[in-house]
C-alpha positions as CSV (number, residue, x, y, z in Angstrom):
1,X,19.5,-106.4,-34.1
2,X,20.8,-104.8,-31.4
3,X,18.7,-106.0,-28.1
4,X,19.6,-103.1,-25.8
5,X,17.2,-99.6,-25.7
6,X,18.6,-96.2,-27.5
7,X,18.9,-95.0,-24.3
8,X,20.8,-98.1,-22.8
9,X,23.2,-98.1,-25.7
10,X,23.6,-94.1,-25.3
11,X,24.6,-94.6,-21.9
12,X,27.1,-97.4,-22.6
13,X,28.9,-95.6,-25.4
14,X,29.1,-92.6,-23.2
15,X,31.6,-94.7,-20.8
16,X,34.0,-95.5,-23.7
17,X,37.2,-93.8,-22.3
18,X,39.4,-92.4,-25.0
19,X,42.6,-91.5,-22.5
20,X,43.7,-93.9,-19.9
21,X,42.3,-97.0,-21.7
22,X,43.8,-100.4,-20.8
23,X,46.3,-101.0,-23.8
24,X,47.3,-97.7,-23.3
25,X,48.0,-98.3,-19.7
26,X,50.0,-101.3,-20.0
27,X,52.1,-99.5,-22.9
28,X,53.0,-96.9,-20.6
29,X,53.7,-99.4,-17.8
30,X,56.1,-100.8,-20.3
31,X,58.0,-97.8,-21.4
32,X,58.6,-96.7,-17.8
33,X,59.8,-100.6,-17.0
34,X,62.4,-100.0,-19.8
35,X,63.5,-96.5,-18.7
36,X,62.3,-94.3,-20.7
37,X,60.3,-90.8,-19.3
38,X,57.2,-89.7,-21.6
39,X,54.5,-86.9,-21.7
40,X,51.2,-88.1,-22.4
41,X,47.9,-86.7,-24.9
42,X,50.3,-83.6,-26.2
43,X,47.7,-81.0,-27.2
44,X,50.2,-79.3,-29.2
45,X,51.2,-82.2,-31.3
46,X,48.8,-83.4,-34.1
47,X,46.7,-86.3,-32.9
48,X,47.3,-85.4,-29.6
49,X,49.6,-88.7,-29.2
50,X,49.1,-91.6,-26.4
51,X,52.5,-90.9,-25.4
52,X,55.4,-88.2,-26.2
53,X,59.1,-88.6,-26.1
54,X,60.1,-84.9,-27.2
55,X,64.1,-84.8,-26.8
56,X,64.0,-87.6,-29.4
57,X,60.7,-86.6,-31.0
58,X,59.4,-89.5,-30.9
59,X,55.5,-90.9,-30.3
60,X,53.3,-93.8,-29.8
61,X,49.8,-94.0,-30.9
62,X,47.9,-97.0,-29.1
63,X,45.0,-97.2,-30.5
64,X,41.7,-99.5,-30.4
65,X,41.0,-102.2,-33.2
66,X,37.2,-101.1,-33.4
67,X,37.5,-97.2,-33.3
68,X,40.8,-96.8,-35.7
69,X,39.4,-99.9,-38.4
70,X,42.8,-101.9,-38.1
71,X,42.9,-104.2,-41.3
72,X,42.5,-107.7,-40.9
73,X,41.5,-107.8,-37.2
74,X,38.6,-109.6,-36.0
75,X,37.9,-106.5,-33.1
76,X,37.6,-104.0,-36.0
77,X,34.2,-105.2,-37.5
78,X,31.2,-102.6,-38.5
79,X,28.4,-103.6,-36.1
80,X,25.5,-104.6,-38.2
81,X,22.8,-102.7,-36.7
82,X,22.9,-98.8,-37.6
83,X,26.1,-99.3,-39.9
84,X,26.1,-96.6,-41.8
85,X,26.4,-94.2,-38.8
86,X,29.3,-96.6,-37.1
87,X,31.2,-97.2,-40.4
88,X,31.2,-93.4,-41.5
89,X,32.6,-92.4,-37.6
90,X,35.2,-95.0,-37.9
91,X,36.3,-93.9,-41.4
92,X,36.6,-90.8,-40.3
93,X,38.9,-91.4,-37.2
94,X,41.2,-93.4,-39.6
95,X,40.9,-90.2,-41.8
96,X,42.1,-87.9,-38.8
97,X,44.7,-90.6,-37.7
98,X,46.1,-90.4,-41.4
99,X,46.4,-86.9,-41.5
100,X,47.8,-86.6,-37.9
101,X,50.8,-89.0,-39.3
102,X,51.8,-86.9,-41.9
103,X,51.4,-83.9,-40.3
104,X,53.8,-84.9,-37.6
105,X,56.3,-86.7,-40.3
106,X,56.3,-83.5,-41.4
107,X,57.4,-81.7,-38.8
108,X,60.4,-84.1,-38.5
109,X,58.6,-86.8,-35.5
110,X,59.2,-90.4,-35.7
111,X,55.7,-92.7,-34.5
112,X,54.8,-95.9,-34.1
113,X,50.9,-97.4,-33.8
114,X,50.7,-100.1,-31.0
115,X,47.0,-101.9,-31.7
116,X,44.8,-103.4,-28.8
117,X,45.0,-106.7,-30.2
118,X,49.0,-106.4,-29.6
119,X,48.8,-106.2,-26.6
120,X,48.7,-109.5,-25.9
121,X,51.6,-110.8,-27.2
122,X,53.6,-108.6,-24.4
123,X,57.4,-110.2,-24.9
124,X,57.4,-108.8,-28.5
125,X,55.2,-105.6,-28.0
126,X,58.2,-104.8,-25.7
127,X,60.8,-105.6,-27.8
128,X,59.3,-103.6,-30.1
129,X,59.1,-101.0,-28.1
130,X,62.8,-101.2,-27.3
131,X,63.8,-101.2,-30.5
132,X,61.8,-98.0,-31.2
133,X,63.0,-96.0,-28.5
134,X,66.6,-96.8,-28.6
């Protein structure tokens, strides 16, 4: 049960950044450390991606474990109290996000999806991101 007043929680939930979160801070600290020059939260693309590499149409996606359901994560569990509302709001975010992908593989873009819990293994989230961008 959740022990905090609707009010409390409202208030809480309404400080949840969705630019200029942490992970997506320290990807972007990365990709500069390595060279590379980006736009950030494209309106024009679909999904309006983290991070935009346009003369090689490229993108990164860095999204949370809770809000984007990543399989198999232990940050991306339903909360138990009010489920229903929180697992229908995160389906449909991983809906969006699905659509977003294909729309921009579509138009000829190449992504990747960096996840929160990535972030912590830093030497191989930047070799990954190395290998993407070269």
């Amino acid at each position: 049960m959740d022990n905090l007043t609707v009010e409390h929680r409202s208030w809480l939930m309404s400080r949840v950044r969705s630019k200029d979160t942490k992970p997506e801070l320290i990807v972007r600290r990365m990709v500069y450390t390595l060279g590379f020059r980006y736009r950030i939260h494209c309106r024009d693309l679909p999904g309006k991606p983290d991070l935009v590499f346009r003369s090689k149409h490229k993108a990164i996606f860095v999204h949370g474990c809770f809000w984007h359901m990543h399989e198999n994560c232990a940050k991306a569990r339903v909360p138990r109290s009010n489920s229903e509302f929180w697992l229908e709001k995160m389906q449909k975010n991983v809906q969006r996000d699905k659509i977003a992908k294909q729309e921009l593989q579509r138009l000829g873009w190449t992504f990747i999806e960096v996840w929160q819990c990535e972030i912590g293994d830093r030497e191989n989230l930047l070799k990954r991101l190395s290998t993407f961008l070269h």
